[in-house]
N, C-alpha and C positions, 0 to 999 in steps of 0.2 A: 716074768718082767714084761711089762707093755713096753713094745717097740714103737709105740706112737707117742709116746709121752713125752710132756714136753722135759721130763729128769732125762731121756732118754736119749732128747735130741740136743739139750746141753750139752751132757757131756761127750756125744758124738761130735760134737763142733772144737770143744776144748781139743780131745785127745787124737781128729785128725788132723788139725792143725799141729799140735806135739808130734804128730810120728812124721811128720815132713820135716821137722830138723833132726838134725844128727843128735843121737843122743850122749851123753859123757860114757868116756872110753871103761871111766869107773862104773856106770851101771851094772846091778846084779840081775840075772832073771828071776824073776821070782815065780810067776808060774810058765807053763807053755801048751798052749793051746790048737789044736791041729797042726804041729809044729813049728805054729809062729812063737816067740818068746814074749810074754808082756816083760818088759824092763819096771828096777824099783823106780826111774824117774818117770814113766809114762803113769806107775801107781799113784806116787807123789804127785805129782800135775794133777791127773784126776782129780785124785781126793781134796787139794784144795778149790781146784778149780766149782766143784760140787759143795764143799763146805765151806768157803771163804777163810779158815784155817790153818795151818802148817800141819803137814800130813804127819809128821812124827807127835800131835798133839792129841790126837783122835784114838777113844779108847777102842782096845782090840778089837770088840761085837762089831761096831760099828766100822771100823775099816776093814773086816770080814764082810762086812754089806759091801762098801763099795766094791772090793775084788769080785764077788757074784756079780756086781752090776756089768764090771769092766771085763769078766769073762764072757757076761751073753752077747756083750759088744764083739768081742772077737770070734765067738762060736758063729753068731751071723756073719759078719766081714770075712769069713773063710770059706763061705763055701762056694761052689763052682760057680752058681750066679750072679754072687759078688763079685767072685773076681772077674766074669766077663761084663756087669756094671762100669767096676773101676774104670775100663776102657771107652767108656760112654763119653762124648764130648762134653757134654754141659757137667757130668760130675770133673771131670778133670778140668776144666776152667772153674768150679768152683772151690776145688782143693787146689788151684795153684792162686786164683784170690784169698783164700783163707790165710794162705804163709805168706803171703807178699801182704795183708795185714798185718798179722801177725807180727812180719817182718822190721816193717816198717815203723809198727809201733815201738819194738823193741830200739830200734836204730834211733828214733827220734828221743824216746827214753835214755837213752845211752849219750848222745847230743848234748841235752838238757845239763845230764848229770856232769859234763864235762866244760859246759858254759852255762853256771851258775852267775845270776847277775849279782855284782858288787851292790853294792850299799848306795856307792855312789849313782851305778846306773838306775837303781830302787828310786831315790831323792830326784835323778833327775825327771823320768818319769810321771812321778808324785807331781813335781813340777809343772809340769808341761798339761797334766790333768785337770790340774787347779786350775792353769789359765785361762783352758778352754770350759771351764763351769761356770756359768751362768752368775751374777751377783746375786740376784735377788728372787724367791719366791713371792706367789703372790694369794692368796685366798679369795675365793669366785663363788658366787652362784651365776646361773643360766638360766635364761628361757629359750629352748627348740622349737622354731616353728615352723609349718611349712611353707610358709608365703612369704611376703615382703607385707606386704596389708596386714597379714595377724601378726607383725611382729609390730608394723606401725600402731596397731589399736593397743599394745601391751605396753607400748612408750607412754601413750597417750594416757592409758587408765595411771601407770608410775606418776607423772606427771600431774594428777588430781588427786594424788596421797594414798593410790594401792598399795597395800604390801608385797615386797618381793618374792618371799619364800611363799606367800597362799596363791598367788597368782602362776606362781611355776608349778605348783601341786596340783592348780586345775587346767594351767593350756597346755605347760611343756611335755612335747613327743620323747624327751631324753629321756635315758635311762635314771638320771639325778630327780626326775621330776617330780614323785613321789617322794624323796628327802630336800625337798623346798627349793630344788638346785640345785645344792650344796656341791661344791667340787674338792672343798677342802685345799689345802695347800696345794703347790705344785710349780716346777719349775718351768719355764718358758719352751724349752725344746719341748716338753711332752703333752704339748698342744700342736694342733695345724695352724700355720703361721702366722691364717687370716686373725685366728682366735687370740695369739699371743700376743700377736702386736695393738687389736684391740684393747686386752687389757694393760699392756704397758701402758699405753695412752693416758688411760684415764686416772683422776685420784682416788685415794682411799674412801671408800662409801659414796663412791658415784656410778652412776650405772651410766651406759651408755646413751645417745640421745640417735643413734642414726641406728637401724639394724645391721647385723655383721653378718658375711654372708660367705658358707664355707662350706665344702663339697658334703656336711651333715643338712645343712639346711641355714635357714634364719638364727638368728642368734637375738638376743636383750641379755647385758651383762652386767652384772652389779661387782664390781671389786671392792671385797668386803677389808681386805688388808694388803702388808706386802710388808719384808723382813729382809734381811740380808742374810744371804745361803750361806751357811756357815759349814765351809770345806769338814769331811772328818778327819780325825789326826791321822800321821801316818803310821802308827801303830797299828791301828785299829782296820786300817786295808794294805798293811803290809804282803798281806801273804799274795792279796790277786795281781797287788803292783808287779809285785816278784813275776807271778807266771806269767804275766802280761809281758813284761822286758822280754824273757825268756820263751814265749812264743814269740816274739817279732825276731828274735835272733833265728830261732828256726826258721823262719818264714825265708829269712835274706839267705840263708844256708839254702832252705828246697831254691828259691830262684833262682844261687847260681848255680845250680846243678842244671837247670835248662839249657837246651842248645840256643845258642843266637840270644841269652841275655848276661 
């Protein structure tokens, strides 16, 4: 077995994390090893933590590999230099971070499971998401320029009947400038401000008359449309409104575990 491997340092992360907690009073040994005992729950962890699986799913060959894997894990881990490693500072601050992940993921998991958000908290949520979304998208081209003067001579040539999209394919620095501009649809937040409120301004198939000017550089913008953003159903993003609820409830649980909030 390569002890460099990253199978190798996987499952050394899974199953020193596993042997920091207590294992069930039920576990059987299954094998023993310079006479440590591997437990059937540190097998089972393994084996899924390695297979992504239920350990009792995996035909027999194959969870004979894992036990060889999980044996040369402990053939190493027991000998004299191991165990004066164990004693090394940075390994013991990184096996007591491991279970206090670990830990903690499980605790937060168990949290979750015990304050599952109602329907109602879902709806209000949904709510509260809608309000703060934007009404309207808008559809853009752009020309990037680096000056204020090359942005004024691009108004100027718009202004004597240039085309938008061939004039962005030969001044604009953006990345769009090679597809005519084109920015395609997009909501107002997922622009820098200068640029959104530019285009709010203007109407449909008017291009700007003054350049706009934003920490990319110059700007000439043609707003090519604009639609009203049509919220999704709440079907259709139920499950993240859920986690959403449900991590904010955790969040207010960690803060008042803080001292002094």
């Amino acid at each position: 077995m390569n002890f460099t491997s990253g199978t190798f340092a996987t499952g050394t992360v899974a199953l020193s994390a596993a042997m920091l907690i207590s294992l069930p009073v039920s576990a059987e040994t299954v094998k023993t090893v310079n006479g440590v005992d591997i437990d059937s729950a540190v097998v089972d962890f393994y084996i899924e933590s390695r297979t992504q699986q239920p350990a009792a799913q995996l035909p027999p060959d194959q969870r004979s590999t894992m036990l060889d894997e999980l044996t040369d894990l402990y053939l190493i881990t027991t000998q004299d230099r191991a165990k004066e490693l164990a004693d090394d500072p940075s390994i013991v601050a990184q096996a007591e971070l491991q279970y206090r992940a670990l830990l903690a993921q499980a605790t937060a998991a168990d949290f979750i499971e015990k304050n599952q958000a109602t329907d109602e908290e879902i709806l209000e949520e949904y709510s509260s998401q809608l309000e703060q979304q934007p009404s309207q998208q808008f559809k853009a081209r752009h020309i990037l320029l680096e000056t204020q003067n090359d942005a004024n001579e691009v108004i100027a040539a718009l202004d004597e009947g240039a085309d938008f999209a061939e004039l962005a394919t030969e001044r604009s620095t953006g990345p769009s400038g090679p597809n005519g501009g084109d920015l395609g649809w997009f909501s107002p937040e997922q622009m820098v401000p200068e640029f959104s409120q530019a285009v709010s301004s203007l109407e449909d198939n008017a291009y700007s008359k003054e350049p706009v000017q934003t920490q990319f550089g110059w700007h000439v913008i043609l707003r090519e449309g604009s639609r009203d953003n049509e919220p999704p159903p709440l079907d259709s993003v139920r499950d993240s409104v859920k986690q959403r609820v449900e991590q904010q409830k955790l969040q207010t649980y960690l803060e008042s575990l803080r001292p002094g909030e």
